[in-house]
BADOBA-269784 format. One record per residue (C-alpha): residue number from 1; residue in three letters; x, y, z. Coordinates in steps of 0.5 Angstrom, whole numbers, plus 500, padded with zeros to 3 digits. Each point is the difference from the previous one (the first is absolute). Last residue first. Layout:
<pts>
PT NUM ALA X Y Z
...
</pts>
This chain:
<pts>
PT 374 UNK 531 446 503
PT 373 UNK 505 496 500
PT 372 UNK 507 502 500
PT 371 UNK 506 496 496
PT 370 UNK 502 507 498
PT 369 UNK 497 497 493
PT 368 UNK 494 497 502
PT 367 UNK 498 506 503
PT 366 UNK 502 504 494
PT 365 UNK 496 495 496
PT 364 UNK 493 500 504
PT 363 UNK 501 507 501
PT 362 UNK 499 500 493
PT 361 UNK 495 495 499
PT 360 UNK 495 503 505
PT 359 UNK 501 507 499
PT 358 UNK 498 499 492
PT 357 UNK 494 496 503
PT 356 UNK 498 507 504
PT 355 UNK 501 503 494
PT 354 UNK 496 496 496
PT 353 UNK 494 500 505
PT 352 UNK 500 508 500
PT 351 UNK 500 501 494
PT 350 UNK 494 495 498
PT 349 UNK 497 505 505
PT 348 UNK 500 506 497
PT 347 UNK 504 505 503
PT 346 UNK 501 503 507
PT 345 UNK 501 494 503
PT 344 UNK 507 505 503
PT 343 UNK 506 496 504
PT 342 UNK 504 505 505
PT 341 UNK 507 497 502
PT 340 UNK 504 500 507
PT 339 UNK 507 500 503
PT 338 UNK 503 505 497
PT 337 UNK 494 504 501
PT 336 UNK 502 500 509
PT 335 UNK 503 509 500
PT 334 UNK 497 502 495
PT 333 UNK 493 498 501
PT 332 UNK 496 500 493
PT 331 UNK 504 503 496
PT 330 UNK 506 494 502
PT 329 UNK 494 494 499
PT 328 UNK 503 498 493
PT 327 UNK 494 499 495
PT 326 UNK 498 495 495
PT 325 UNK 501 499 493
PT 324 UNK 500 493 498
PT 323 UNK 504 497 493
PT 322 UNK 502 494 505
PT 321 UNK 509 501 498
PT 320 UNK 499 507 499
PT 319 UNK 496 503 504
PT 318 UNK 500 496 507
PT 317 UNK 507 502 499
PT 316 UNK 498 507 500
PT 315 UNK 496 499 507
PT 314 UNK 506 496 503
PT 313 UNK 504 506 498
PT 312 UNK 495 505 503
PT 311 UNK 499 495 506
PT 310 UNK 506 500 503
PT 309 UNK 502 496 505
PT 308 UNK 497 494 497
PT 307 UNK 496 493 500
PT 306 UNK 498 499 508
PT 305 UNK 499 508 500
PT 304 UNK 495 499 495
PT 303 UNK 494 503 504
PT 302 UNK 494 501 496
PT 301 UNK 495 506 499
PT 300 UNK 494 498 495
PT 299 UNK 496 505 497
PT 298 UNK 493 501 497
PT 297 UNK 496 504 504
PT 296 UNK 497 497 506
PT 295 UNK 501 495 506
PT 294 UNK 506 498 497
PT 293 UNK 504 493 504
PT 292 UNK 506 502 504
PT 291 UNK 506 497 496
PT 290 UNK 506 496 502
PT 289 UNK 499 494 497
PT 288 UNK 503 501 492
PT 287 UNK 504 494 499
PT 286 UNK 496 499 493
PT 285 UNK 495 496 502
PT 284 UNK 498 505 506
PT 283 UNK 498 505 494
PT 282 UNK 496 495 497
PT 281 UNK 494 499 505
PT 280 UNK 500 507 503
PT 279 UNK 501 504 493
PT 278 UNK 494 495 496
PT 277 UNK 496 503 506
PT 276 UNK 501 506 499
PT 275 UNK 500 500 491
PT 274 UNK 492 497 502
PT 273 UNK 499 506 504
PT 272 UNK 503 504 495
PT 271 UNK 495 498 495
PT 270 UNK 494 500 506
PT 269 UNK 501 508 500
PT 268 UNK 501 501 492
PT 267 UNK 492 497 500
PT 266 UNK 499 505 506
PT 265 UNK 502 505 496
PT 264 UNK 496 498 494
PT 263 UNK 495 499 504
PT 262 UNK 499 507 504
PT 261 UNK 501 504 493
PT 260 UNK 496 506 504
PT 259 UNK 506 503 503
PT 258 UNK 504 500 494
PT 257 UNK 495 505 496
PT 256 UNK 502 505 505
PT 255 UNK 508 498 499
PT 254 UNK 500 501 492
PT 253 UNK 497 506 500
PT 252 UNK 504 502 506
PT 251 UNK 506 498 495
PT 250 UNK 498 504 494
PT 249 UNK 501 506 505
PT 248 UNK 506 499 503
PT 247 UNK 501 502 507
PT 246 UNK 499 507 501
PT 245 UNK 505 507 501
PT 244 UNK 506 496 502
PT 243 UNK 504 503 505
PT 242 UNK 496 507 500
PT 241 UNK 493 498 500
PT 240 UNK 503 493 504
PT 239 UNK 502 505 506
PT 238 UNK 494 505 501
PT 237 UNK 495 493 499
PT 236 UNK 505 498 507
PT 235 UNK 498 504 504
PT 234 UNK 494 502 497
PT 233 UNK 497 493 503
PT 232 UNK 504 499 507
PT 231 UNK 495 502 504
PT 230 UNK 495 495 497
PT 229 UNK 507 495 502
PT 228 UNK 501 497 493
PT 227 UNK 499 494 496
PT 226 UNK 505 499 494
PT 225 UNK 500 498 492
PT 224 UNK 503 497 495
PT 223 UNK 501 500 493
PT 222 UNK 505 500 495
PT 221 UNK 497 495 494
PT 220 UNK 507 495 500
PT 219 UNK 498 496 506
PT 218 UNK 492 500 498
PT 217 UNK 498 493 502
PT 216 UNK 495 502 504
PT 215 UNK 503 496 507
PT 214 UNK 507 502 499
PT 213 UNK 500 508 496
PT 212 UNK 494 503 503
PT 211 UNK 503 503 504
PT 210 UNK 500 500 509
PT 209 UNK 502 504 505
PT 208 UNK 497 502 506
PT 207 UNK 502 506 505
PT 206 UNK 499 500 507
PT 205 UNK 495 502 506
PT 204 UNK 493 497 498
PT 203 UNK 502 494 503
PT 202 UNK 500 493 501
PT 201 UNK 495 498 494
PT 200 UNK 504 505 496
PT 199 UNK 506 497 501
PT 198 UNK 497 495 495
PT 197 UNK 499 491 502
PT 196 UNK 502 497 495
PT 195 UNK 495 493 497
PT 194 UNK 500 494 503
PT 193 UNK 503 494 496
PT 192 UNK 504 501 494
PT 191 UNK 500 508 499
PT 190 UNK 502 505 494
PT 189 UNK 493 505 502
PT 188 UNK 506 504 504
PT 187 UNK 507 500 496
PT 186 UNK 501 507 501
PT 185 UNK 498 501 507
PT 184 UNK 506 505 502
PT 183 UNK 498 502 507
PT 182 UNK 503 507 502
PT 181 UNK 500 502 507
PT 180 UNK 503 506 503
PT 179 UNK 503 499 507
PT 178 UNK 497 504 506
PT 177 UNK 502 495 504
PT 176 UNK 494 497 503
PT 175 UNK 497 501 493
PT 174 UNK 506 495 497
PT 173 UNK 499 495 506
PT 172 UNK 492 500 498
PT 171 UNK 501 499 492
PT 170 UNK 506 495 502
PT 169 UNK 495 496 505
PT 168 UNK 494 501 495
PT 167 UNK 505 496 495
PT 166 UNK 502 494 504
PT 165 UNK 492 500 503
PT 164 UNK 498 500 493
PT 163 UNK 504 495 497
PT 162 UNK 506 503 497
PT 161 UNK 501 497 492
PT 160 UNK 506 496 497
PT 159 UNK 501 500 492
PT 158 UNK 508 500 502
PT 157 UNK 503 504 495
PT 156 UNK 495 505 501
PT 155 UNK 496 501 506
PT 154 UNK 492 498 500
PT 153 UNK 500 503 504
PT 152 UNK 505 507 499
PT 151 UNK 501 504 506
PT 150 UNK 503 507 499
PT 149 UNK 503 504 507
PT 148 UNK 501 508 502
PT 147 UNK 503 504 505
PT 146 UNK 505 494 502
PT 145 UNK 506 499 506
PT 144 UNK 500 494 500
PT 143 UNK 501 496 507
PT 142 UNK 494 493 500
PT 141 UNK 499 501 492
PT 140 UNK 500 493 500
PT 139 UNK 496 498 506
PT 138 UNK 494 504 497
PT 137 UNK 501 495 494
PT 136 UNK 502 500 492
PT 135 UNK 498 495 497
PT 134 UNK 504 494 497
PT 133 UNK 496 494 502
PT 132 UNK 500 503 507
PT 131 UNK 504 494 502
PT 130 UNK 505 501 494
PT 129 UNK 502 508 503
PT 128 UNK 499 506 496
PT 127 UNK 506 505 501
PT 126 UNK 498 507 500
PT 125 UNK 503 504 495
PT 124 UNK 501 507 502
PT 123 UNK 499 504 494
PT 122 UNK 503 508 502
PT 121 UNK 496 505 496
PT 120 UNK 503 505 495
PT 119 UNK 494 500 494
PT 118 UNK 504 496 497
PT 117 UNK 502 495 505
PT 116 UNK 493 499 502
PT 115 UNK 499 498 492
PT 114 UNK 506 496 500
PT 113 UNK 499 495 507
PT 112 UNK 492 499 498
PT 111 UNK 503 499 493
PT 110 UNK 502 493 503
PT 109 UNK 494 496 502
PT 108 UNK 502 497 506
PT 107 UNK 503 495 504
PT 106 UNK 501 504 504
PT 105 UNK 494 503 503
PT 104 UNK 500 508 498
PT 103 UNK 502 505 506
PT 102 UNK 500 508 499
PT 101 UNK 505 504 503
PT 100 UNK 498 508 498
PT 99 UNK 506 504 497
PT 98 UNK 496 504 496
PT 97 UNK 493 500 502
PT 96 UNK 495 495 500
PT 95 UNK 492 499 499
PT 94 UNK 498 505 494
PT 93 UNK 506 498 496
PT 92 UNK 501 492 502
PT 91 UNK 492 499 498
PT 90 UNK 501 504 493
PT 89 UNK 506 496 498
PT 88 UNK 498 493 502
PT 87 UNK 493 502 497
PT 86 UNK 505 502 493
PT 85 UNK 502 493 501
PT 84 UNK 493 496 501
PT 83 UNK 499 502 492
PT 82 UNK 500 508 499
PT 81 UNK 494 501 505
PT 80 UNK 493 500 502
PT 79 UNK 499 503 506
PT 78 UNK 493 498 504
PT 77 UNK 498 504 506
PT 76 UNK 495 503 496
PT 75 UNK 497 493 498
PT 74 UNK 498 500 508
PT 73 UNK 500 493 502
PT 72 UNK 496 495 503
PT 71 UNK 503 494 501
PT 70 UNK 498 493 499
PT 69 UNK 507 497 500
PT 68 UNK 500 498 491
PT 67 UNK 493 502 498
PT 66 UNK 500 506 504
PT 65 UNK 507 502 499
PT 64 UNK 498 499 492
PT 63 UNK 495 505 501
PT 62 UNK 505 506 501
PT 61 UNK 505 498 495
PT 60 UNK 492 501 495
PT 59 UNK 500 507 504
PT 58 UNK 507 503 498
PT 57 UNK 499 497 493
PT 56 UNK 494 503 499
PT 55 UNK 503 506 502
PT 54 UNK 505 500 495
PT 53 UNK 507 501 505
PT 52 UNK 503 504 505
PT 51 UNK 503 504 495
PT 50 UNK 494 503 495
PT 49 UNK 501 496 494
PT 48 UNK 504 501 495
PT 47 UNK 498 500 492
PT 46 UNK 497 493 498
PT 45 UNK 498 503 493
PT 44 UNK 493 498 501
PT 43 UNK 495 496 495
PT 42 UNK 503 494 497
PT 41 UNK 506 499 505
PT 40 UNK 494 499 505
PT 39 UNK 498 494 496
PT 38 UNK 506 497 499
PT 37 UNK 503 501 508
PT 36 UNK 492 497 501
PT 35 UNK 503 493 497
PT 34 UNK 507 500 503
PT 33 UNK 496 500 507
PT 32 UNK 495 494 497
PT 31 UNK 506 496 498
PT 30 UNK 504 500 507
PT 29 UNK 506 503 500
PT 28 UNK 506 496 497
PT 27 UNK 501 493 503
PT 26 UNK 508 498 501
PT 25 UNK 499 503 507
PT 24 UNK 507 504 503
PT 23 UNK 505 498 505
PT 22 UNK 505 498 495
PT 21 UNK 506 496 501
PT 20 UNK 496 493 499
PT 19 UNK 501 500 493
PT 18 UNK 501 494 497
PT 17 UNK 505 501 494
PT 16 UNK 501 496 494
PT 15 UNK 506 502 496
PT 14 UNK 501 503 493
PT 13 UNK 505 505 500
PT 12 UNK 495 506 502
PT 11 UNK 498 495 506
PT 10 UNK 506 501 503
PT 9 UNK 501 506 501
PT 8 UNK 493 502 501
PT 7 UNK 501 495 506
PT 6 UNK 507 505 501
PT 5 UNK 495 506 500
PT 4 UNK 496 497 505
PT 3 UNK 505 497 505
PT 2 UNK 503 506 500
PT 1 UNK 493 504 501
</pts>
């Protein structure tokens, strides 16, 4: 958020900034989802819903496991929620009390470790090595004391994904245990070459968590939703009844008729796949090496540490002299983020090529200028 502001900053004066800070799509939701939001405005008054969510929804979610993972889901085992945050509150209240020690890989999505905290949980961060590209293993957790565990594939920053067996290895390790289990599956239907595979298609046993936030395109719409244990069921409709009554109702609108605008979706797919590719060809050139290349959402995660020490000073260099907006790692894992930076393909492709340009030129001339090479 400091690089966002100081970005605002600065484009406020009149200068040029790439944005590549920002893990949001640079599409709006789809066309024909902004349509029937128009057509429903015209003959209802969009009052609350009941709290699990429009029952259409519910059902249409539940045809998408079938389309995605071949699933059969019970659509009454579907939450639909105030984006993927208000699922990270739902999931954490019913499975967890006060107290309670629950794991998250590090790198990591940051508001993990603030939400657990705010319902007085203990985040351990479990540090992810390179070899697993950046995921956390059973090997990892190897003495933690956890009572509960939320596995992100693909992962934010890094955009690497658990295969199968990586991931029904966490699944089973946790049930051993009696570990309770979430799978942040956010950045599913962003990926460049096989699909993600869902927890789901582990375990019926766990919370899932997903948003129509990345994929749909709807970031700002606040909308996502879980699928819990049958058991679990009016657990958790007691809880989002009195933490948030329903999820917006314009917005679950919105999100129904997104689920049928397949091509528009996919067209966004294959801009980010282009942006990837532009990624891992230009990002080298600039001097940034240290990479493991996504598998899916629209991240890369780079190790700076042959550039800097201090990767929120060197991000705000990056600022200032190239006019790029990129993200310090220190959020993402606090103890190794000095020495790391995430890179966003979000936006519009052309974006991308000029920042990566930019990057180019600039540390070209710093190189040159410490009598380094890149």
């Amino acid at each position: 958020m400091d690089v966002v502001a100081e970005a605002a900053r600065l484009e406020a004066a009149g200068r040029h900034i790439i944005h590549m800070e920002v893990g949001q799509p640079g599409t709006s939701a789809p066309a024909g989802a902004r349509a029937a939001l128009v057509r429903e405005v015209e003959r209802s008054s969009l009052g609350y819903t009941v709290s699990l969510g429009i029952p259409a929804l519910r059902a249409g979610i539940a045809g998408l496991y079938r389309r995605w993972y071949g699933l059969e889901l019970n659509p009454d085992r579907v939450v639909v929620t105030a984006g993927s945050s208000g699922a990270f509150l739902l999931a954490f209240t019913a499975l967890c009390d006060a107290g309670d020690r629950v794991g998250m890989g590090e790198p990591g999505y940051p508001s993990y470790r603030q939400i657990l905290k705010a319902l007085s949980l203990v985040p351990v961060g479990i540090a992810a090595r390179v070899e697993n590209r950046l995921q956390p293993s059973t090997r990892d957790m190897a003495g933690l004391d956890l009572q509960g565990l939320i596995v992100a594939s693909p992962g934010n920053p890094s955009g690497t994904m658990l295969s199968r067996g990586a991931l029904g290895d966490l699944v089973g390790y946790a049930a051993e245990r009696r570990i309770r289990f979430v799978s942040d599956e956010i950045y599913h239907g962003l990926h460049y070459g096989d699909r993600a595979v869902s927890a789901l298609e582990v375990s019926d046993d766990l919370y899932v968590v997903n948003s129509f936030s990345k994929y749909f395109s709807m970031t700002g719409w606040r909308v996502g939703w879980m699928v819990v244990p049958e058991d679990h069921i009016r657990t958790v409709e007691r809880l989002a009844q009195n933490m948030f009554i329903c999820a917006p109702h314009a917005a679950q609108v919105v999100s129904l008729a997104a689920l049928d605008c397949v091509d528009e979706l996919e067209g966004n797919r294959a801009t980010y796949a282009e942006n990837r590719r532009l990624m891992l060809e230009g990002l080298p050139k600039a001097g940034f090496t240290r990479i493991a290349p996504p598998d899916g959402a629209f991240y890369v995660y780079a190790d700076v540490s042959d550039h800097t020490t201090d990767s929120v000073a060197f991000a705000a260099e990056l600022l200032r002299e190239a006019g790029v907006a990129v993200t310090p790692g220190v959020d993402f894992d606090p103890k190794r983020g000095r020495q790391t930076l995430r890179f966003s393909y979000a936006r519009a492709t052309a974006d991308i090529a000029e920042g990566l340009r930019r990057l180019q030129d600039y540390m070209t001339m710093r190189a040159g200028a410490s009598g380094g090479d890149i």
